[in-house]
C-alpha positions in Angstrom: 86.8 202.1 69.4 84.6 199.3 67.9 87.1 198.2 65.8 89.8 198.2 68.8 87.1 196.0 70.4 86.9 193.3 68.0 90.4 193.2 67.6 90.9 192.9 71.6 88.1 190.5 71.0 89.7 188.2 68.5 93.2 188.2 70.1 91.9 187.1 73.6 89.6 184.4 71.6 92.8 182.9 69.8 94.9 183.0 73.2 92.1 181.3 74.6 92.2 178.7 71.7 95.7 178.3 71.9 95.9 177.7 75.8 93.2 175.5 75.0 94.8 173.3 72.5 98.1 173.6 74.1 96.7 171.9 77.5 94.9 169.4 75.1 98.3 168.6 73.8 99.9 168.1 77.3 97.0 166.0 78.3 97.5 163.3 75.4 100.9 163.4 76.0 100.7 162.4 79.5 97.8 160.0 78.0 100.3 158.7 75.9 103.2 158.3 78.7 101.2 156.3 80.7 100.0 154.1 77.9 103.5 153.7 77.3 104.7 152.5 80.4 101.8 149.8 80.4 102.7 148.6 77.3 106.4 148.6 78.3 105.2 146.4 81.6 104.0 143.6 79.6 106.3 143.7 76.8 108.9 143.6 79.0 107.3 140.8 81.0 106.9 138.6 77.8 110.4 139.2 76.9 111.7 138.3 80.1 110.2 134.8 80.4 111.4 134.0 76.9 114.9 134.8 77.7 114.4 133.0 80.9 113.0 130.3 79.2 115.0 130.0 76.5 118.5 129.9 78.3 117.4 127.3 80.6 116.3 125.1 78.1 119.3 125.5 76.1 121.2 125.0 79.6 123.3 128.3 79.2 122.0 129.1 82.7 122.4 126.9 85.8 119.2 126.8 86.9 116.0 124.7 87.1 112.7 125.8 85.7 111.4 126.7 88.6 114.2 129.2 89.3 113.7 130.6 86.1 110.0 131.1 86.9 110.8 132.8 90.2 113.6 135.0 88.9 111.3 136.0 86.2 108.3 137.2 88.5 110.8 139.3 90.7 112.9 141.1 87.8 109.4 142.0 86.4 108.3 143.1 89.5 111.6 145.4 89.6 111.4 146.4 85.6 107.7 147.5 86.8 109.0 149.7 89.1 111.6 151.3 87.1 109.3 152.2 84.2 106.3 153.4 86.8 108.9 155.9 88.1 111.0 156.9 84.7 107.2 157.7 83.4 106.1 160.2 86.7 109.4 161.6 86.0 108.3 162.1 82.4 104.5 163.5 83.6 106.4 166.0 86.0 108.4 167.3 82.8 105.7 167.4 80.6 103.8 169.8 83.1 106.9 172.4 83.2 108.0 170.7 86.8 112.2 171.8 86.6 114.9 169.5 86.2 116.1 170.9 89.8 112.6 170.4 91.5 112.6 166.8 90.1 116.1 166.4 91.7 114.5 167.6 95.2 111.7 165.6 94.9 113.4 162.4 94.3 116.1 163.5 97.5 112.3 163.9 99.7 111.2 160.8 98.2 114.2 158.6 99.0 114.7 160.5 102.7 110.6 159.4 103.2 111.6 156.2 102.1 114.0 155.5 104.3 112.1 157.1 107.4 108.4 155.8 107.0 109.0 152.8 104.8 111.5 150.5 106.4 108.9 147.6 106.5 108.7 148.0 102.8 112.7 148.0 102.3 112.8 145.0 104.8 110.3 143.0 102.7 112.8 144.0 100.0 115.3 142.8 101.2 113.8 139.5 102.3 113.0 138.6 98.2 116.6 139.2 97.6 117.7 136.7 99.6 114.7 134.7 99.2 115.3 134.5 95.2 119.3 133.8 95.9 119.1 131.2 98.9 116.4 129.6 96.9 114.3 129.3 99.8 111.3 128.1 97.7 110.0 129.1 94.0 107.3 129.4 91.6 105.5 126.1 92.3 106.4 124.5 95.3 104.5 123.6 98.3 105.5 125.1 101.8 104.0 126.2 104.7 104.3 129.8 105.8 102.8 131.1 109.1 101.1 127.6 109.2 99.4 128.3 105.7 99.8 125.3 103.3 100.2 126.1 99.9 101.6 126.1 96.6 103.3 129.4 95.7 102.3 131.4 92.9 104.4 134.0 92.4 107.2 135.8 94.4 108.0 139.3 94.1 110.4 141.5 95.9 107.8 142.4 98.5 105.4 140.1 99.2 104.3 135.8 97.8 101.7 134.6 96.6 100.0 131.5 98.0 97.1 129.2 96.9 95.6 127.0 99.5 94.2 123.3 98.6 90.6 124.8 99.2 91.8 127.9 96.9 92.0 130.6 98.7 94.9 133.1 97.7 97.1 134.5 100.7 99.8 137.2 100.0 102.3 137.2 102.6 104.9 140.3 103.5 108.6 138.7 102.4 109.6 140.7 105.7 106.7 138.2 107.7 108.0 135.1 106.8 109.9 133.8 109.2 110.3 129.9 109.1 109.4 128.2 105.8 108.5 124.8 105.4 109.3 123.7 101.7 107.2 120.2 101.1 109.1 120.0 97.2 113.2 119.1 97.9 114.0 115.8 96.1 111.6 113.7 97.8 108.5 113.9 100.3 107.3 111.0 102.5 103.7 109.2 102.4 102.6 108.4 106.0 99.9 106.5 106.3 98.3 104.5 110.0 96.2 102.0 109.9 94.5 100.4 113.1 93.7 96.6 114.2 91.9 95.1 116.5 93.5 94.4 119.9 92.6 90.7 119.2 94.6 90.4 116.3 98.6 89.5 116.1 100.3 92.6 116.0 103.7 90.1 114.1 101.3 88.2 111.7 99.4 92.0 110.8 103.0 93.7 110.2 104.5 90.3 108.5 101.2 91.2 105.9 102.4 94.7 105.7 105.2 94.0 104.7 105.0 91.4 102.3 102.1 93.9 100.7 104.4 96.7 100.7 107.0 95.0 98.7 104.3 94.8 95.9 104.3 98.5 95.2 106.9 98.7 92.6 104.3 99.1 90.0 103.7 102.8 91.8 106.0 104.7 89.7 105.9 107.9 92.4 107.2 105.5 95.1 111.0 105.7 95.2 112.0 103.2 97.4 110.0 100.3 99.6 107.9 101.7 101.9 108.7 100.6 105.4 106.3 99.4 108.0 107.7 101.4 111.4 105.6 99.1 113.4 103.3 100.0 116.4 103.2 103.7 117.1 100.0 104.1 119.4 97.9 101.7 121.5 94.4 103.4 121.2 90.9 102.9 123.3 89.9 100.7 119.9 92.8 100.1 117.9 96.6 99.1 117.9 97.8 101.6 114.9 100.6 100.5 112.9 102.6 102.9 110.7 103.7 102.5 106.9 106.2 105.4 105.7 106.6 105.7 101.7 109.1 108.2 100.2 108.1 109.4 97.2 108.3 112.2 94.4 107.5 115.8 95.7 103.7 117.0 95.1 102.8 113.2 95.3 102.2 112.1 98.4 98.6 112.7 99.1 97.7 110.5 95.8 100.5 107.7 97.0 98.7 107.7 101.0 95.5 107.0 99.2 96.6 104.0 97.1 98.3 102.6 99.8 95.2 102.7 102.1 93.4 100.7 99.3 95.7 98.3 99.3 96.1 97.9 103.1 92.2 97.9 103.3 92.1 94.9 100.5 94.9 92.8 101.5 93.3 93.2 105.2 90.1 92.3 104.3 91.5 89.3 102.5 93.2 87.7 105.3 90.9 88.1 107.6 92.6 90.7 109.7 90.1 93.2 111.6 90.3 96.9 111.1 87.7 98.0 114.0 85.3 101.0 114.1 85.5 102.8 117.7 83.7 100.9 120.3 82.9 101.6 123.9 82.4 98.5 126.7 79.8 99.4 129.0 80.4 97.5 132.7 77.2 97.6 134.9 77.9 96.9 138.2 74.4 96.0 140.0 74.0 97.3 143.7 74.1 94.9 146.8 
């Protein structure tokens, strides 16, 4: 009886060790799955911006850099996906889920898709046609939802903004609405300038102008900037208007040089920029 005992012992100490070891196998391999889908991610990401890069600078693609960029982010963004959901289909194998119970799952999956995440296939949607009507890219200033920014990455379901004061919005693709893109081929430099009601409105816009045509030596100027004249009669100022088009992403650093200028050449000759003043009228009882 003893002996039956040791024996019943030792074989229910070795099944023991064996389920042990055999769940200590599944675990590292599910370990090892999921290590290999993050490695995958950023391999793949790496490989896709070379390719990216590579074509457009060898001009086998039709594209500009910042396309690339874009079309980079999103078909990493998609790659993600597809490895994150070919490695639960792998964790589900490795712990004994059927072939047929995967098949179900993914039919449940798709029909809770389609019923509780239409916002998410909307935004989906929206960075298709977003990437292929090259509504902005990687890089470019626009204004979304009255948020100025430059955009730092786009992916199929949501972009990435950085405001001037560096704050990071992330915007729903589906949410956008209208865009405002501040980077096609040119941007204009406005900058207004007031003088002082005594002045000559003529002899201050004859100085403009004359200054103006000095400015070829700013090499993000593209053409003349044109003086538009008098475009408000204020309580201490007639404000004139000078209008420069110049390179995208420039304009703030081209508004600030021409306000120099139109401060020195002002000073110069004598013509009055004035601060806000009030007149007072006191009117003494009879």
């Amino acid at each position: 009886m003893e002996v039956f005992n040791n024996f019943a012992f030792s074989t229910g100490s070795t099944l023991a060790m064996t389920g042990v070891m055999a769940l200590g196998m599944k675990i590292l391999q599910i370990v090892f799955t999921l290590f290999l889908c993050w490695v995958l991610i950023r391999l793949s990401h790496k490989l896709i911006n070379k390719i990216l890069e590579a074509q457009v600078q060898r001009k086998k693609l039709a594209m500009s850099e910042r396309k690339a960029s874009t079309l980079s982010t999103v078909a990493g963004s998609i790659l993600k996906y597809v490895i994150y959901f070919i490695g639960l289909v792998s964790v589900l194998k490795q712990l004994g889920v059927p072939t047929e119970s995967l098949l179900v799952i993914a039919s449940a999956g798709s029909v809770a898709i389609g019923l509780g995440a239409q916002g998410i296939a909307g935004d989906m949607m929206e960075g298709f046609f977003i990437l292929f009507e090259d509504h902005y890219a990687v890089g470019d200033v626009v204004t979304i939802q009255g948020i100025t920014g430059t955009v730092e990455s786009v992916t199929l379901r949501s972009t990435t903004l950085r405001d001037p004061m560096g704050s990071v919005h992330i915007i729903p693709n589906g949410s956008i609405g209208t865009v405002t893109n501040n980077c096609r081929e040119f941007i204009n430099a406005a900058v207004t300038v007031g003088i002082a009601y005594g002045e000559s409105i003529d002899r201050a816009i004859a100085v403009l102008n004359d200054e103006m045509a000095k400015t070829t030596d700013i090499t993000d100027i593209l053409e003349t900037p044109a003086v538009a004249g008098v475009v408000g009669l204020d309580d201490s100022a007639v404000t004139l208007k000078v209008v420069a088009k110049c390179k995208v992403k420039t304009a703030l650093g081209v508004e600030a040089e021409l306000r120099r200028r139109i401060k020195n050449r002002f000073d110069k000759e004598g013509i009055e920029i004035p601060f806000p003043q009030q007149v007072v009228h006191l009117v003494k009882e009879a």
